[in-house]
C-alpha positions in Angstrom: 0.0 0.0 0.0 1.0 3.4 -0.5 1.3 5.8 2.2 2.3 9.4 1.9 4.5 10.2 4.4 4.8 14.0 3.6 1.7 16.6 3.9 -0.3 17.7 1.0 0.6 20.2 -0.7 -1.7 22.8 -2.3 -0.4 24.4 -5.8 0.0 28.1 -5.8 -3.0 29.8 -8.0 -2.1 30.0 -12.0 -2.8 32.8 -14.7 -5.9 30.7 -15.6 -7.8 30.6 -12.2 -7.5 34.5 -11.8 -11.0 36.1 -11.7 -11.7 37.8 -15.0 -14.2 40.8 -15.3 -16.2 39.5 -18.3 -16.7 36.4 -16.7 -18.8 37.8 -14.0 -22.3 36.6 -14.7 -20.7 33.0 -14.7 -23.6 31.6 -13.5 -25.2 32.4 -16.9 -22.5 30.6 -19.2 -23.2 26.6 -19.8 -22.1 24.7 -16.4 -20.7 22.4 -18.2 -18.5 24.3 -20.1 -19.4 22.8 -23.2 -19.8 25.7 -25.2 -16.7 28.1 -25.8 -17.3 31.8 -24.1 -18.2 34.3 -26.7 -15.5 36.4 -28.0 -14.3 40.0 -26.5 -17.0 42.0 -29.4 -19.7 40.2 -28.7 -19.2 39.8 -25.0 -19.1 43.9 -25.4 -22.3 44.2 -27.6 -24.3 41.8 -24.9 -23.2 44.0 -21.9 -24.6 47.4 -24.3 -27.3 45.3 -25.0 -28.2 44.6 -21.0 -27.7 48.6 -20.0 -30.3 49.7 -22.5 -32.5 46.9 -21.4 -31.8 48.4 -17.6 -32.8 51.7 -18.7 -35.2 50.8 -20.3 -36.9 49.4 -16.9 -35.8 52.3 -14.9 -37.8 54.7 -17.3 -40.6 52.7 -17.4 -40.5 52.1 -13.4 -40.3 55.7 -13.0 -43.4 56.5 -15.5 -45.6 54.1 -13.8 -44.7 55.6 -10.4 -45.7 59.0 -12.1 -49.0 57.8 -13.6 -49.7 56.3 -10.4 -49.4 59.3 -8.4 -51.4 61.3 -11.1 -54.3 59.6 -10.7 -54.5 60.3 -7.0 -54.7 63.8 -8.0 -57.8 65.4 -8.3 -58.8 65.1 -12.2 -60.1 68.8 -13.3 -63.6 68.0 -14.9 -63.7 68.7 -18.8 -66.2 70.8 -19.9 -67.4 70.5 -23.6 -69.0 73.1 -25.6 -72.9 74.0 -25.0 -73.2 75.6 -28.5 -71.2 77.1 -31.5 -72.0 79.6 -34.2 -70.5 79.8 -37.7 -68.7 82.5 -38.9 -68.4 84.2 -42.7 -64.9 84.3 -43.0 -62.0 84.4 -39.4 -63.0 85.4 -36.3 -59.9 87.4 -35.0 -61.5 88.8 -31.4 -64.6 89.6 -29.9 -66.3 91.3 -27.1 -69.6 90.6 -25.2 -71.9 93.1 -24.4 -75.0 92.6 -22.4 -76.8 89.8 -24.1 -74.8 90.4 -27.4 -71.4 89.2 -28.5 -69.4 90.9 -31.1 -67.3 89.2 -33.3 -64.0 91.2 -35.6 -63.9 89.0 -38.7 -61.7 89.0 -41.5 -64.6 90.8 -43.6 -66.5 93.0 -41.2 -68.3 92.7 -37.9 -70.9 90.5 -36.4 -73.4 90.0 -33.7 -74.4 87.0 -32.4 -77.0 86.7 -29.1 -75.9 84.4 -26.2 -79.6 82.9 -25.4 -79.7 80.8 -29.1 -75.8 82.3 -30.7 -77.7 82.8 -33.6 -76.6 85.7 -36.3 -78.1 88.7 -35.6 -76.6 90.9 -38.4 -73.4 92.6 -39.5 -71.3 95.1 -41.0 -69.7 94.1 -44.0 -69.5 97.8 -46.1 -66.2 97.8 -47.3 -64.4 94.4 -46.5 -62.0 95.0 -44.0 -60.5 93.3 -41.6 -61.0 93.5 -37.7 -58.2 92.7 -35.6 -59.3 94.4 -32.2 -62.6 95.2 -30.6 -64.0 96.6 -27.9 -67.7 97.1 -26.5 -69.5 98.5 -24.0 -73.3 98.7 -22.9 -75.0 102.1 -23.2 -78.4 101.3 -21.7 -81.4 101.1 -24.1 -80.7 98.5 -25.8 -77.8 100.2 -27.4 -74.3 99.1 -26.9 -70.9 101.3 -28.1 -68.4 99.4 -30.1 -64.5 100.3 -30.9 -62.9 98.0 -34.0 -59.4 98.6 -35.4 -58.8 97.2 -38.7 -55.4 95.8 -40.5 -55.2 99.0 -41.7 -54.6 100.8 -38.1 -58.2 102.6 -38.7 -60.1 103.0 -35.3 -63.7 102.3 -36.5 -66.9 104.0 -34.1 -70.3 102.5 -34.1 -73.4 102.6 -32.0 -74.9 99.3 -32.0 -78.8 100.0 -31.4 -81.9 97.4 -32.0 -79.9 94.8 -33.6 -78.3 97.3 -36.6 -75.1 98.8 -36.8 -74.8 102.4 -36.9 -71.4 103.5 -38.4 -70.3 106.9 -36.0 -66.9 107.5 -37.8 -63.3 107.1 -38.3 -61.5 108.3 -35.8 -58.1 108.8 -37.3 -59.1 108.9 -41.3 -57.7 111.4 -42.9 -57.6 112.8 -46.6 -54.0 112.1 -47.3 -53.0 109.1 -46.9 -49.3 109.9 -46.4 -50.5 111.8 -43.1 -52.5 108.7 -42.0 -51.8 107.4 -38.2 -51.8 103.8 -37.4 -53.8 103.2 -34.0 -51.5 100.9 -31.3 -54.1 99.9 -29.1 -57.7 101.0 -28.1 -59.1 101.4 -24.8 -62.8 102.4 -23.5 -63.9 103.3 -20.1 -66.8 101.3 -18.3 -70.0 102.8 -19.3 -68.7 104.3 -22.5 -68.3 107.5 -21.2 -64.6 108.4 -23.1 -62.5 106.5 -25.4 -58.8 106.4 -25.7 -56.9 105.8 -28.8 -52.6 105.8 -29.1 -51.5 106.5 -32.5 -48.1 106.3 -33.9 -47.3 108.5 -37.2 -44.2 108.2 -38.7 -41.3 109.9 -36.8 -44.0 110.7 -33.5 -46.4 109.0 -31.0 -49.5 110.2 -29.3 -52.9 109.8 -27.3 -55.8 111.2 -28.3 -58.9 111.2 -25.5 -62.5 111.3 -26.8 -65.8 112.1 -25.1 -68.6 109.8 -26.1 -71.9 112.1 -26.2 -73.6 108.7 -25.3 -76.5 110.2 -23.5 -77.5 112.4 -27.0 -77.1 109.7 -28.7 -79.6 107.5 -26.8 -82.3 111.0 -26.8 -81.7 110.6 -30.7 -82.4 106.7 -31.0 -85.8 107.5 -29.1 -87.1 110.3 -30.4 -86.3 108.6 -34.4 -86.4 105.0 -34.1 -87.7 104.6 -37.8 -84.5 106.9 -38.5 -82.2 104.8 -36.9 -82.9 101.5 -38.1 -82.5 103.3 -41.5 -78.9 104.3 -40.7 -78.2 100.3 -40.4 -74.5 99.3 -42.3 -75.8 96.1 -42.7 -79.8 94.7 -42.2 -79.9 91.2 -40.8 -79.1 88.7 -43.3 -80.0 84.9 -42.2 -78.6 83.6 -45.4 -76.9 86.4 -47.4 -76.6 90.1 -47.5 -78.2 92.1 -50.7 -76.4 93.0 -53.5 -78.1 96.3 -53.8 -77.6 96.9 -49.9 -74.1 96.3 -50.3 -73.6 98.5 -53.0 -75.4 101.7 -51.5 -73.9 101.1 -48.2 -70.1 101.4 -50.3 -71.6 104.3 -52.1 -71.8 106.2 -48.5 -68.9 105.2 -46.7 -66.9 106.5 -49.7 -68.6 109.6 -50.0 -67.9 110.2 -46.6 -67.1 108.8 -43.5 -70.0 109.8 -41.8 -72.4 110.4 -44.7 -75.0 108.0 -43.1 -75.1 110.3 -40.3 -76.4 113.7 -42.5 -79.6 112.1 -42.2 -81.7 112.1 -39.5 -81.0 111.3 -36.4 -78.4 113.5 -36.3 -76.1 111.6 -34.2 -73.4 113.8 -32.3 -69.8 113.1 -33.2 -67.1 112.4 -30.3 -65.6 115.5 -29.3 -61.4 115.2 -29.1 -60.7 116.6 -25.2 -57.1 115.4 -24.7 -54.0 115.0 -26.9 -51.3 113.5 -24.4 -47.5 113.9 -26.3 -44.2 111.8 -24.9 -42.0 113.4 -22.6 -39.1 115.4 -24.3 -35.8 114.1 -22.9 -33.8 116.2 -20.4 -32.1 119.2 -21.7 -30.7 122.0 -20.0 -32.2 125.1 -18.5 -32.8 128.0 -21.3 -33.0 130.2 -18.3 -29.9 133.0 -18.0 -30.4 133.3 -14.1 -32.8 132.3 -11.4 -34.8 135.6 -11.9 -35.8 134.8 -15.2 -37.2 131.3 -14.1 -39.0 133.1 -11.6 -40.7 134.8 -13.8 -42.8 131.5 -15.5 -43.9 130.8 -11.9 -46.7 132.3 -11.1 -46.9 132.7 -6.8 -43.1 134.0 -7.2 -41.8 132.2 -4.7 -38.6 130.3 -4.2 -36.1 128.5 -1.7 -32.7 129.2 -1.8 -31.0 131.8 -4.3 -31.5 129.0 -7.1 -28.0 129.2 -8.9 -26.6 125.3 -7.6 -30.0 124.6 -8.9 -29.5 125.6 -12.4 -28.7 123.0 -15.2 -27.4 124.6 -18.3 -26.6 122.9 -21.9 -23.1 122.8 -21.8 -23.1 121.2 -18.3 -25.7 118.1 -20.2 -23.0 118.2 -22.6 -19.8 118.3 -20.7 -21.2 114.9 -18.7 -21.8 113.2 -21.9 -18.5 113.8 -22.7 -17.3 112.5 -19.3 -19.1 109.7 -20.1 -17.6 109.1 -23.6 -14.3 109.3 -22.7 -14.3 107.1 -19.8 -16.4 104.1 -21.4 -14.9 104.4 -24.7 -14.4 101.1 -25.4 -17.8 99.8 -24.6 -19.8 102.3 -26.2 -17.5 101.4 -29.6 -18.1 97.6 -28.8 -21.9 97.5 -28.8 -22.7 101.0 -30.5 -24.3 103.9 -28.8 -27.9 103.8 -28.9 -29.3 107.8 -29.3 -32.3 108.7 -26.8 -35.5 108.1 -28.6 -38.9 109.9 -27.6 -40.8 106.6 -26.3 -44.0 105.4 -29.2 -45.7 103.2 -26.7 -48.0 104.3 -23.5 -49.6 102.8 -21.0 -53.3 104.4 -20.0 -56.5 103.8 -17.4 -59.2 105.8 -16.9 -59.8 106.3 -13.0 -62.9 107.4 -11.1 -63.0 110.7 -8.9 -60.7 110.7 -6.2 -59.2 112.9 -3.4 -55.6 113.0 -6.5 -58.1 114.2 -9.0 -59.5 117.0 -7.7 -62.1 118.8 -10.2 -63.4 122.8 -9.9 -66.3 123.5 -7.3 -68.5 123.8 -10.3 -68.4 120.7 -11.5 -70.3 118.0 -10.9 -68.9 114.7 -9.7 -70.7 111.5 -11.1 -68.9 108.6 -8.9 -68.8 105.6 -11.9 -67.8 108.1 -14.6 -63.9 108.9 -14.9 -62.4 111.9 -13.5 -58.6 110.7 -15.0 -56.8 109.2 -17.3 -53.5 107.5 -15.8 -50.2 107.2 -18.3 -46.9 106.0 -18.7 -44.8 105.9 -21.4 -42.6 103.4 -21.9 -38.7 103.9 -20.3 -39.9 106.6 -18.1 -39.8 106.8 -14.1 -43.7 108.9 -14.3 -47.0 108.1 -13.9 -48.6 111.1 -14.9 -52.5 112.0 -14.0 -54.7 113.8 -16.2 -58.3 115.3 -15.5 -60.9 115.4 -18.0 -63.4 117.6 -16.7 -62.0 120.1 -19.4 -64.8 122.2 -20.8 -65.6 120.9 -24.4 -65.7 124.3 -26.4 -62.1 125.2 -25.3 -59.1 124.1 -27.5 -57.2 121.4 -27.4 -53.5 122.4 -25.8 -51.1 121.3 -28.1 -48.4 121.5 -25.3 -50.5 119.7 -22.3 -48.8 119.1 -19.1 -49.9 116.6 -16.2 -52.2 117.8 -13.5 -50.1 115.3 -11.1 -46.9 113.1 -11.1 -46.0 110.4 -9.0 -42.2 109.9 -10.0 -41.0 106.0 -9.3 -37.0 105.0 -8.9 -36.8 103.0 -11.9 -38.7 103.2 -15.5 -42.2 101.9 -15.2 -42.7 98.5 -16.8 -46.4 97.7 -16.6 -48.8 98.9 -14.6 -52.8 97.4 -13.5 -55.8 99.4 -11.8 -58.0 97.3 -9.7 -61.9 97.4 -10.7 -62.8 99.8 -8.1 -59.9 101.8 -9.4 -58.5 102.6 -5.7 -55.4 100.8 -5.8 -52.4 101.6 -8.6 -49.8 98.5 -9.4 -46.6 100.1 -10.6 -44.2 97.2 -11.7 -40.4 98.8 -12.8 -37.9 97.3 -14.8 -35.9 96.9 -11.4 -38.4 94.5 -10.1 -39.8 95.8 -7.5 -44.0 96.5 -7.3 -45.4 99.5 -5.9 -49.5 99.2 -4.7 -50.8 103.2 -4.4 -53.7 104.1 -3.0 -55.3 106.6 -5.6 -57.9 108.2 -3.0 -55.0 109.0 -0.3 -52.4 109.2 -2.6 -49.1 107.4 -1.1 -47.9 103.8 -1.4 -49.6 100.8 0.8 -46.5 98.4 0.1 -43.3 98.0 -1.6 -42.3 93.7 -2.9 -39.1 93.5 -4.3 -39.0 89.9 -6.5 -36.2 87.8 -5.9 -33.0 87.9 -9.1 -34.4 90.7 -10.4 -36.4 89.6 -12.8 -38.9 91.6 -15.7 -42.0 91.8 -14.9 -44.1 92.0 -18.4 -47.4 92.0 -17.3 -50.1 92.7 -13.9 -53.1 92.1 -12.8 -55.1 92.6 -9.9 -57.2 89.3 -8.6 
C-alpha cells in the first residue's frame, strides 16, 4: 500500500484561475463548459445590450410611479361646448356686451345673441379686416363698439336694436401719407370716453375722446324709424343684398359719416385730450434764477437757485465724461441715441381725493375723473383730469395735473376694478400698490433675481 508520508501540498494559484471581469455573470454561461465563451466583441455588444434593457426598466419604473401618483390627484372636470356659431370668413377677437357678442372678422363685424348664438346681423360695407374690438353697454338696448382694422383705422359704431350704426373714423384722414396707425384702443366702463394711441411716422400720441352717449340715446328715441334706416348692414339669415351692399359702399366712400347727414343727427365724439411723450432732459434755457421766476406764477422760491440751475453745456460736458471714460464699450456695442418713447400705458380712474375737479363741477362717482399714463422707459406716472370744458381748444403743449415719479422706469402697470389701488411694476423689479384716493404707497415687494416683470393684474 502506498502511504504518503509528507503533507499535501496545495499548488499556488495559475494565470488561468484568476477572476476575469467579463466572466462575472458566470452563473449564466453553460455549467458544463461545453460551449466556448463568446469572444471579447460580442461579449461587449451583450453588456450594451443589457444597459439599455436596464434603462429601459428604470424609465418605465419611474413612469408608472408618475402615472400612479397622477391619478391620485384630483382630475379637473372637462367641460365640452354647450353651442357654437359659424362665422363668414376668421374670427380674429370679440367682445360681449350685455346679451350680445361681437365678433371682428376677416370681412367685417358681427353680432351673435348668447340665449340661441344665432346671427343677428353685421357690418360688412367695405371688406375690412377687424383685428381688435371693444364694446360696452349704453343702456337702451344700445351698446358702443370700438374696432381697429389691419389698416390701423379706429372704426366708431353705435350698436342700437340689432343694426349697426357706423359713427366715424376716428383717425381717417384725406392724405393718406399723413395717415396714423392706432397701437391699441381702450374704452372706459359705461362708454363715457375712449382712448386711442396712434403712432405716425417719426412721433407718437394719445388722443382722449368724449362719447356724447346720453345724446345719442335721446336721438335713437325720439327717431327709431330713423335709426334702423342708418343700419351698415340689415340682418341677413342667409346672405346680404347686393343692392344693400352696393349703397352702403356708395356712403362710406362719399364720406365717413355720410349716413349720419340724415336724421338722427347723431353727435360726433368731441377730441378733449391730446397727451404727447415726454421730451428728454435738456438743459435750463433760463440765464439766471430771476428769469425762471418769472414763468412761476406765486413768485416764490427756496434758496437763491444758482446750484440749482442746469445749463446745456453742463448736459454736454457729462456726456463727454461719459464718452471718454467708457470708450471702449460704447464702440463695442454701439451707442444707442435717446428716442422719444411710441408706446403708452393708460387707465381711466374714477374721482378721487388725487383728481380734484373745480367746485362747479359736478362729480358722477362711476364716470372717470382721470386718465393714468406712462410711457414706456420713463420713471412717471402722470395723472390727467378730463373735466375740461368741451368748447375750449385742445393744448397742443398739455402738461400733467399730477406726477408720481417712481426710482426705476415703469414697466407695466394694473388698476383694480374699483380703481383705488395703482400697481406700478419697474424694470428693477420691484411693485409699488398706491392708494389713488390718499395718494401714497400701501406696500413695496421686491422679486427675488431681479427679474422683468411684463405684465399685472389685480385678482
Amino acid at each position: 500500500a502506498n502511504i504518503r508520508r509528507h503533507p499535501l501540498e496545495i499548488p499556488p494559484p495559475s494565470e488561468k484561475d484568476w477572476p476575469k471581469d467579463d466572466e462575472e455573470d458566470f452563473f449564466l454561461q453553460d455549467p458544463d463548459r461545453k460551449r466556448d465563451a463568446l469572444p471579447q466583441p460580442l461579449r461587449m455588444i451583450s453588456k450594451l445590450v443589457m444597459q439599455v434593457f436596464e434603462s429601459a426598466m428604470e424609465i418605465i419604473e419611474r413612469r408608472e410611479m408618475l402615472r400612479e401618483a397622477q391619478k391620485r390627484k384630483v382630475q379637473p372636470t372637462k367641460c365640452s361646448p354647450t353651442a357654437e356659431f359659424q362665422v363668414t370668413g376668421r374670427a380674429n377677437c370679440l367682445a360681449v356686451s350685455g346679451k350680445y357678442i361681437f365678433v371682428g372678422l376677416s370681412v367685417g363685424l358681427a353680432a351673435f345673441s348668447t340665449c340661441d348664438c344665432k346671427e343677428i346681423c353685421a357690418w360688412d360695407a367695405v371688406k375690412t379686416e377687424i383685428c381688435a374690438l371693444h364694446a360696452s353697454d349704453l343702456g337702451n338696448e344700445s351698446h358702443v363698439l370700438l374696432a381697429v382694422d389691419e389698416m390701423g383705422l379706429v372704426w366708431l359704431f353705435c350698436f342700437h336694436k340689432e343694426s349697426f350704426l357706423l359713427i366715424k373714423a376716428l383717425n381717417e384722414v384725406g392724405d393718406i401719407s399723413k395717415r396714423s396707425t392706432c397701437v391699441e384702443v381702450v374704452l372706459s366702463p359705461g362708454g363715457d370716453y375712449a382712448g386711442v394711441l396712434l403712432q405716425g411716422n417719426t412721433k407718437a400720441w394719445l388722443e382722449i375722446y368724449q362719447l356724447p352717449k346720453d345724446s345719442w340715446l335721446r336721438e335713437m328715441e325720439e327717431n327709431p324709424g330713423a335709426a334702423e334706416g342708418l343700419a351698415c348692414s340689415e340682418r341677413r339669415p342667409s346672405s346680404t343684398s347686393v343692392v344693400q351692399n352696393i349703397l352702403n359702399t356708395f356712403l362710406l366712400q362719399d364720406s365717413p359719416v355720410s349716413a349720419n347727414q340724415s336724421d338722427p343727427n347723431l353727435d360726433l365724439p368731441v377730441l378733449l385730450l391730446t397727451v404727447k411723450p415726454p421730451e428728454p432732459i435738456t438743459g435750463s434755457s433760463f440765464e439766471s434764477p430771476l428769469d425762471g421766476l418769472k414763468e412761476v406764477d406765486d413768485g416764490s422760491m427756496l434758496g437763491l437757485g444758482y446750484n440749482h440751475l442746469i445749463k446745456d453745456f453742463q448736459w454736454e460736458l457729462q456726456e463727454a465724461i461719459f464718452r471718454s471714460t467708457y470708450r471702449e464699450y460704447l464702440e463695442a456695442e454701439g451707442v444707442i441715441k435717446e428716442e422719444i418713447p411710441r408706446h403708452a400705458t393708460f387707465h381711466f380712474l374714477l374721482p378721487s381725493q388725487i383728481l380734484q375737479v373745480g367746485p362747479d363741477t359736478e362729480v358722477q362717482p362711476d364716470v372717470p375723473a382721470g386718465i393714468g399714463v406712462h410711457w414706456d422707459g420713463n420713471h412717471n406716472f402722470c395723472l390727467y383730469l378730463l373735466n375740461h370744458p368741451l368748447n375750449e381748444q385742445v393744448d397742443s403743449d398739455l402738461k400733467p395735473d399730477v406726477v408720481w415719479p417712481c426710482a426705476a422706469p415703469i414697466a407695466c402697470s394694473a388698476v383694480s376694478s374699483c380703481s383705488r389701488y395703482l400697481a406700478l411694476a419697474g424694470e428693477d423689479a420691484t411693485i409699488t400698490i398706491w392708494d389713488t384716493c390718499l395718494g401714497f404707497p400701501l406696500s413695496v415687494t421686491a422679486i427675488l433675481e431681479e427679474r422683468f416683470i411684463r405684465s399685472i393684474h389685480f385678482l
